[in-house]
C-alpha positions as CSV (number, residue, x, y, z in Angstrom):
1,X,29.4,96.1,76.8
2,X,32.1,96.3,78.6
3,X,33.2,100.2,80.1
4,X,36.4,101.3,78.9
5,X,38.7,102.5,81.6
6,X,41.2,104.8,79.8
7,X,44.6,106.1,81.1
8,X,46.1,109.0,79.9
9,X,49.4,109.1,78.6
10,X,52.4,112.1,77.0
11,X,55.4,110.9,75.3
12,X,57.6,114.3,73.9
13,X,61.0,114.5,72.7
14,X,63.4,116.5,70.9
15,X,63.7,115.9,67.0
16,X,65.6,117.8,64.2
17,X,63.8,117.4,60.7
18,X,62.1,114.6,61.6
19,X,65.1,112.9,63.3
20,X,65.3,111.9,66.5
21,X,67.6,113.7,68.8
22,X,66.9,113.1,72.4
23,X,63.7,111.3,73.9
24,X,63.0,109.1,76.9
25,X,64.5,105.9,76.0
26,X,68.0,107.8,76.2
27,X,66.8,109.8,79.2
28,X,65.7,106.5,80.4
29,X,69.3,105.0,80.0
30,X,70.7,108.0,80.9
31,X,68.6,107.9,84.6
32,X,70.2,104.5,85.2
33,X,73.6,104.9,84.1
34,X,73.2,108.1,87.0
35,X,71.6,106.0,89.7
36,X,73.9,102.3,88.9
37,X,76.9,104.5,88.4
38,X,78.4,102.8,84.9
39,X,77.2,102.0,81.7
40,X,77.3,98.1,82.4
41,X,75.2,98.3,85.0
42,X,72.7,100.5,83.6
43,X,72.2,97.5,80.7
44,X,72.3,95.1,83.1
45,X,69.3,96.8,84.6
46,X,67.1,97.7,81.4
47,X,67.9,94.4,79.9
48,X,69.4,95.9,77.0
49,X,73.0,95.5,75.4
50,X,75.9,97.0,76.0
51,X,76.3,97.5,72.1
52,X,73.1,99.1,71.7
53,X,72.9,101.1,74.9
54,X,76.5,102.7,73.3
55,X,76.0,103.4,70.3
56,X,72.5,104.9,71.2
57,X,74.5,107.7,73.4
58,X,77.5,107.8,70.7
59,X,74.7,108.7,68.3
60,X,73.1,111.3,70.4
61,X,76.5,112.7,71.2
62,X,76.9,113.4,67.6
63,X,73.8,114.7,67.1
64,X,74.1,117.3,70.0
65,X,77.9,118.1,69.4
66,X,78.0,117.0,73.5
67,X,79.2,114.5,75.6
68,X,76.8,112.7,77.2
69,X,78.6,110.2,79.9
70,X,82.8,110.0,80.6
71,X,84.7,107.8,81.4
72,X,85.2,107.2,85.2
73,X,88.3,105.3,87.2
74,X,90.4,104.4,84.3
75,X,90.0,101.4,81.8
76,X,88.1,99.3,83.8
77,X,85.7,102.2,85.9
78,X,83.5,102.7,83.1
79,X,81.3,105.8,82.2
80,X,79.4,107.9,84.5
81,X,77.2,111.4,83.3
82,X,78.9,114.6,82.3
83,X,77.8,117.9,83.5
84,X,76.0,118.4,80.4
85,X,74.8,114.8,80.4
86,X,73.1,115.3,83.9
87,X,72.2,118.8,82.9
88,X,70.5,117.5,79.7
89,X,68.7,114.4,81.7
90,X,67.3,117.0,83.7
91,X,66.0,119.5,82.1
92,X,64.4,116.7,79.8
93,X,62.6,115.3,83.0
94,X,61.5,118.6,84.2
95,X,59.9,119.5,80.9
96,X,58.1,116.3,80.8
97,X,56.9,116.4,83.9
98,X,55.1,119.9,83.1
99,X,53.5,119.0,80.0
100,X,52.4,116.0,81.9
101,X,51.1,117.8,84.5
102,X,49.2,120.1,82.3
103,X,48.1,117.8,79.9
104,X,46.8,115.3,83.0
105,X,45.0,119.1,84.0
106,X,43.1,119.7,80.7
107,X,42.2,116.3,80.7
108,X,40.6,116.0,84.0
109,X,38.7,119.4,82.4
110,X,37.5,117.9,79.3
111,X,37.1,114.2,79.9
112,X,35.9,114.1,83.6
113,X,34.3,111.0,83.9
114,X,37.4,108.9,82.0
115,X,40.5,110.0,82.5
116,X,43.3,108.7,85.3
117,X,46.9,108.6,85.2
């Protein structure tokens, strides 16, 4: 019988009544669109569509009653992250980093001899 080698692993996000309202696929796209600097490359990078990628953040713009990315440079800059964007992106990263962190913790405590990151 083989041993099982298991890896421990936290997804969270924010939900209102059982909808999704922010999570890390947008704070996923959101990172990129911060680090490639526009929306097009962001997609490019992910492998994802432009379409999808945009209506995803029009969607959770609504949802929040924020603006999530502006647009940069005219017609043809594209979109970068807004204050709130950034500041959303953030906070969402710092969070998940604690509960990971904690969870990884209590873990470690309760199932010594299996669990690894």
């Amino acid at each position: 019988m083989e041993k099982l080698q298991p890896r421990m692993r936290v997804k969270i996000w924010l939900e209102h009544e059982d909808k999704l309202v922010f999570g890390p696929g947008c704070a996923m796209l959101l990172r990129e669109i911060e680090r490639s600097g526009s929306l097009s490359g962001a997609v490019r990078n992910l492998g994802m569509s432009y379409r999808a990628a945009w209506g995803h953040i029009k969607k959770v713009e609504q949802n929040l009653g924020r603006d999530l990315v502006v647009k940069t440079g005219g017609n043809k800059g594209g979109y970068s992250l807004s204050d709130e964007g950034l500041r959303l992106l953030e906070a969402y990263e710092a969070w998940l980093r604690a509960v990971q962190d904690n969870a990884f913790e209590l873990a470690g405590e309760l199932f010594p001899w299996a669990v690894r990151r």
